[in-house]
C-alpha positions as CSV (number, residue, x, y, z in Angstrom):
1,X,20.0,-14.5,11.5
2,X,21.0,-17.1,9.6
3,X,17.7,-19.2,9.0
4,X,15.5,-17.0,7.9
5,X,17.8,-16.2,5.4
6,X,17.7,-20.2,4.6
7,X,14.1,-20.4,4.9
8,X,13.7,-17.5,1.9
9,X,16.6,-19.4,-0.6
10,X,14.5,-22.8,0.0
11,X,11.0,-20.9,-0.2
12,X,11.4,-18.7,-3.1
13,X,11.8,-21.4,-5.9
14,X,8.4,-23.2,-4.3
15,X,7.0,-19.7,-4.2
16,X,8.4,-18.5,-7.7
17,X,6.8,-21.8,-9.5
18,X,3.3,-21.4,-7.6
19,X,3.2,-17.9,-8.9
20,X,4.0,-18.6,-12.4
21,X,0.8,-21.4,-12.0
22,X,-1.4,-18.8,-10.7
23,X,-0.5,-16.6,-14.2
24,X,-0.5,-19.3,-16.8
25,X,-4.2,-20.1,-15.7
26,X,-5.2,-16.5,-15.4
27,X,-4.2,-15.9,-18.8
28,X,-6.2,-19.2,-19.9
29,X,-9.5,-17.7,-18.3
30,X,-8.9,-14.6,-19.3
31,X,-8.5,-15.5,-23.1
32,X,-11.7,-17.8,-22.6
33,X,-13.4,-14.8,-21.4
34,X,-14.6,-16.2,-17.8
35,X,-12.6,-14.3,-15.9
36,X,-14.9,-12.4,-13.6
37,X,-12.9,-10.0,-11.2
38,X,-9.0,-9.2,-11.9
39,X,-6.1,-11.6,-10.2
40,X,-4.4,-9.6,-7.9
41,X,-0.9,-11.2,-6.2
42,X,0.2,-8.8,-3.3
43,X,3.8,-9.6,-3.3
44,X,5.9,-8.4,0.2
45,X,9.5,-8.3,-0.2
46,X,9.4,-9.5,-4.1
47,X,13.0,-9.6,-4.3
48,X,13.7,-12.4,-1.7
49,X,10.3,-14.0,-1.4
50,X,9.4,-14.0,-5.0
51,X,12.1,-13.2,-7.3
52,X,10.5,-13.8,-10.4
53,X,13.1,-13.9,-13.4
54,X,10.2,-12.4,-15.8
55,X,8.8,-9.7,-13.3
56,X,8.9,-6.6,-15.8
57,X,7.5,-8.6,-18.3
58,X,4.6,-9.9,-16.0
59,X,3.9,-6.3,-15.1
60,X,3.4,-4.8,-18.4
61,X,1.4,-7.2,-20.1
62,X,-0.3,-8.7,-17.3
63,X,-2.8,-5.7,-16.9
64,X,-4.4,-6.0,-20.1
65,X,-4.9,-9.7,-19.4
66,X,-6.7,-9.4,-15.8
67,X,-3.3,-9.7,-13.6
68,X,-2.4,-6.9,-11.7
69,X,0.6,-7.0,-8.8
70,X,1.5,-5.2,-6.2
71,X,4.8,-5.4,-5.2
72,X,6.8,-4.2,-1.9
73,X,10.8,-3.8,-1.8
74,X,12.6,-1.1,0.6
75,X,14.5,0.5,-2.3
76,X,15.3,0.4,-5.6
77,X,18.7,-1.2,-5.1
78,X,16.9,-4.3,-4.4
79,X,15.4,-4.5,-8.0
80,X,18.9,-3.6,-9.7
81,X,20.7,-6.3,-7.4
82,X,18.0,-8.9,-8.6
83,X,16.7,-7.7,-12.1
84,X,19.6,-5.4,-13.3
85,X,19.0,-2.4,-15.9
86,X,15.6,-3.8,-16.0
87,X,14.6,-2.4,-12.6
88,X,15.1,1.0,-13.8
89,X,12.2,1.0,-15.7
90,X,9.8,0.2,-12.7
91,X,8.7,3.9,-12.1
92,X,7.3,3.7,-15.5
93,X,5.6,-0.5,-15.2
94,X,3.9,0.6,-11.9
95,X,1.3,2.8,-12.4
96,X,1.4,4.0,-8.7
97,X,3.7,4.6,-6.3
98,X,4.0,5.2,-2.8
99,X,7.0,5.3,-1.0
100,X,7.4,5.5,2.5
101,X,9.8,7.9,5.1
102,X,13.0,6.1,5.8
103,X,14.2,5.0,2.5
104,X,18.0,5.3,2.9
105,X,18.7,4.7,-1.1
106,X,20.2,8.0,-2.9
107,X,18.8,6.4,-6.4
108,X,15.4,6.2,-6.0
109,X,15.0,10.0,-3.6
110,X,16.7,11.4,-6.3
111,X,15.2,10.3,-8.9
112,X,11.5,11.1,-6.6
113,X,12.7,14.7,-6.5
114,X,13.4,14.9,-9.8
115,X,9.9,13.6,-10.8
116,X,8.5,16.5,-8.5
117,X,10.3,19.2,-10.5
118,X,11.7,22.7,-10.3
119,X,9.9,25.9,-8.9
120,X,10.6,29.1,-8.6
121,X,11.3,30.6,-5.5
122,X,11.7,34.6,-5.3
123,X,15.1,35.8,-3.3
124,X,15.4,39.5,-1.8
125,X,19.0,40.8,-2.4
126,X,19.7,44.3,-0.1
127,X,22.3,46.1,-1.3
128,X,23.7,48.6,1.0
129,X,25.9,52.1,1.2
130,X,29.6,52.1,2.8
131,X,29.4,52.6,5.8
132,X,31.4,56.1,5.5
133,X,29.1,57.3,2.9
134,X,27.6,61.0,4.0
135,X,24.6,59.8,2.9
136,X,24.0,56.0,3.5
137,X,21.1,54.3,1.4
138,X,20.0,50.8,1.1
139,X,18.4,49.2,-2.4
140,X,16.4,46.0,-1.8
141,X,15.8,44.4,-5.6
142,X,13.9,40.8,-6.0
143,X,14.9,38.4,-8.1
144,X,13.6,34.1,-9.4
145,X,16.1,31.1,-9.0
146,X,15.1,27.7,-9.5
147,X,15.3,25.2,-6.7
148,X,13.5,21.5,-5.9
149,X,10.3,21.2,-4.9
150,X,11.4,17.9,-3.1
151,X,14.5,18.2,-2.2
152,X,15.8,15.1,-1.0
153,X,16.2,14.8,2.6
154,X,12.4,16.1,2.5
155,X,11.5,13.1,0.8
156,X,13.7,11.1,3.4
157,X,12.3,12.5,6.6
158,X,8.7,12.7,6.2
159,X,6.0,13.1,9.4
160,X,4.9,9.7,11.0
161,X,1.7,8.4,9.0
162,X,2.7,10.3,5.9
163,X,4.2,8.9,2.7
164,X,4.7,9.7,-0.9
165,X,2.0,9.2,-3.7
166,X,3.5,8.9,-7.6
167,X,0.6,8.4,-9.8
168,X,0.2,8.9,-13.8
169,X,1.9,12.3,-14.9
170,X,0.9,14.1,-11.8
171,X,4.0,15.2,-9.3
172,X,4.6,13.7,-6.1
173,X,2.2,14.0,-3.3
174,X,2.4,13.6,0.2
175,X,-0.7,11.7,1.8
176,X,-1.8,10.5,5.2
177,X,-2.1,6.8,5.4
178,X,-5.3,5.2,7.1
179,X,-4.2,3.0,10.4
180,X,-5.0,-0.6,9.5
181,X,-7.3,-0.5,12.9
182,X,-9.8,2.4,12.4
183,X,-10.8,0.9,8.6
184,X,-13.0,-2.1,8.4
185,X,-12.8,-5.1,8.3
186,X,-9.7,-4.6,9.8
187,X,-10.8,-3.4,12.8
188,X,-13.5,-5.7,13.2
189,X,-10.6,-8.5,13.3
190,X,-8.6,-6.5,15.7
191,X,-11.6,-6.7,18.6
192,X,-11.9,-10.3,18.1
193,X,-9.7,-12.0,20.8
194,X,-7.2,-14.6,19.9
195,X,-6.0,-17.2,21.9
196,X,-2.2,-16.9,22.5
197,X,0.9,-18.9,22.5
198,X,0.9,-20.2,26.0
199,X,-3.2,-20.4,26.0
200,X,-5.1,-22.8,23.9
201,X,-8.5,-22.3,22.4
202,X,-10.0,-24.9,24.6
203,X,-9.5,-22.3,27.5
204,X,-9.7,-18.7,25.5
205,X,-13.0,-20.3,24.9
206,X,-13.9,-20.9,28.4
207,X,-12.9,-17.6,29.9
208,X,-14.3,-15.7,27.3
209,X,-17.3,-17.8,27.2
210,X,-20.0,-18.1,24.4
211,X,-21.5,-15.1,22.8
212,X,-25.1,-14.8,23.3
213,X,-27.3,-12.2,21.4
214,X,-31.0,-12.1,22.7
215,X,-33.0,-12.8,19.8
216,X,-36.5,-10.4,19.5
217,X,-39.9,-12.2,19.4
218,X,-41.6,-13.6,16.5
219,X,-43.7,-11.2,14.7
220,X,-47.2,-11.7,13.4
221,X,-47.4,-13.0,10.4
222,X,-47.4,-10.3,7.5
223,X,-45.8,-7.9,9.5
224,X,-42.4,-6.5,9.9
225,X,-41.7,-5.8,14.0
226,X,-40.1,-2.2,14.9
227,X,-36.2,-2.0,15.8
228,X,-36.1,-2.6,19.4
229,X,-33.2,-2.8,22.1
230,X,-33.2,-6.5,21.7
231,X,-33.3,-6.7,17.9
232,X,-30.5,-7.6,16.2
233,X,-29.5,-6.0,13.0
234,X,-27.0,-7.6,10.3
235,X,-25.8,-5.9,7.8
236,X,-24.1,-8.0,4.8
237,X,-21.5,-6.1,2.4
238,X,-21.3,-7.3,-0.8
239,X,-17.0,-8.3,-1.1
240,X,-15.2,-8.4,-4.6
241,X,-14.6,-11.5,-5.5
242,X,-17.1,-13.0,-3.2
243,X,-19.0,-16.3,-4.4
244,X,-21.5,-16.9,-2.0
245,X,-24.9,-16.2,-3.1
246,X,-26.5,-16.3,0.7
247,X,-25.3,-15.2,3.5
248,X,-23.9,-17.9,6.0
249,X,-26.9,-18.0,9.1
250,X,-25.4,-16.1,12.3
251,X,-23.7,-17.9,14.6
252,X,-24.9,-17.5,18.5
């Protein structure tokens, strides 16, 4: 338990100083007007990985300069223990939030239930006779109260492959979250076999074996041949942030 916990205090200034490289130069092509497609740094655990002193700061004014971050921390207890008053302010620097079931944190559920509001919610009151009364009667009479709309532990204990959506001015949401292996290219990568610890690639290789695809014949010249059983088809997507201006010849 104790060296990963190492491994983040020795990491995080090395990660911490790489970061602030990657922003200084995005803000120099930015204001030079090259900068094509948007910098985005995906930060996972930001609070021990990549504390960054200036991280409120980096969010608001990195937007209109072609940063954008993502960042990932269980609760908002991690932000006040490593920003302070600061992290308070983060529902407002992200534009979007999603928070997943599980979080533990009384802070940030309550303040997600209090973003979702009050309704009201109609409450039938039956009011009835003694029951010595000659004549016995019974007087039902409706009435409003005003409860959460999320109440907490809802926002707690939400259904596997759900989580929260805070966006803009809108309340909370709940939406289903897309598994990482029925969305490509993800899954692509996931029906590739890797070699594992205790194989090499040397022998994945071999029992696996080379992948051959049957090429079709050569078609006349000025004339396009008709999809067949043997043809190939390869479909290139264009990918944000791409450079390559051909695609790489397929490898057999």
């Amino acid at each position: 338990m104790c060296a990963p916990a190492r491994y983040q205090a020795l990491m995080a200034p090395v990660v911490v100083a790489f970061l602030e490289q990657v922003r200084a130069a995005t803000y120099q092509t930015a204001a030079k007007g090259a900068l094509r497609l948007p910098v985005t740094l995906a930060l996972d655990e930001v609070a021990n990985i990549a504390p960054l002193p200036d991280l409120p700061a980096m969010i608001s004014e990195g937007g209109g300069q072609g940063l954008l971050t993502m960042a990932c921390l269980q609760d908002l207890s991690q932000a006040r223990a490593r920003w302070g008053p600061a992290a308070d302010g983060f529902f407002s620097l992200f534009g979007t939030k999603v928070l997943l079931p599980g979080i533990g944190d009384m802070t940030t559920l309550e303040a997600v239930s209090r973003l979702a509001g009050q309704g009201d919610v109609a409450v039938r009151s039956v009011n009835t006779s003694a029951w010595w009364s000659s004549r016995p009667s019974a007087n039902v009479t409706y009435s409003t109260r005003l409860q959460p709309r999320l109440p907490v532990d809802r926002a707690h204990s939400l259904p596997p492959g759900t989580a929260l959506l805070v966006t803009g001015a809108r309340p909370p949401g709940v939406v289903h979250l897309t598994n990482w292996w029925s969305y490509p290219p993800f899954c692509d990568a996931r029906l590739a076999r890797a070699p594992t610890s205790w194989m090499s690639a040397a022998s994945a290789r071999e029992q696996v074996g080379p992948r051959k695809v049957p090429l079709p014949p050569a078609p006349p010249a000025g004339t396009r041949p008709a999809a067949g059983a043997d043809e190939v088809e390869l479909r290139w997507r264009k990918v944000p942030g791409q450079r390559r201006l051909h695609p790489p010849p397929p490898q057999l």
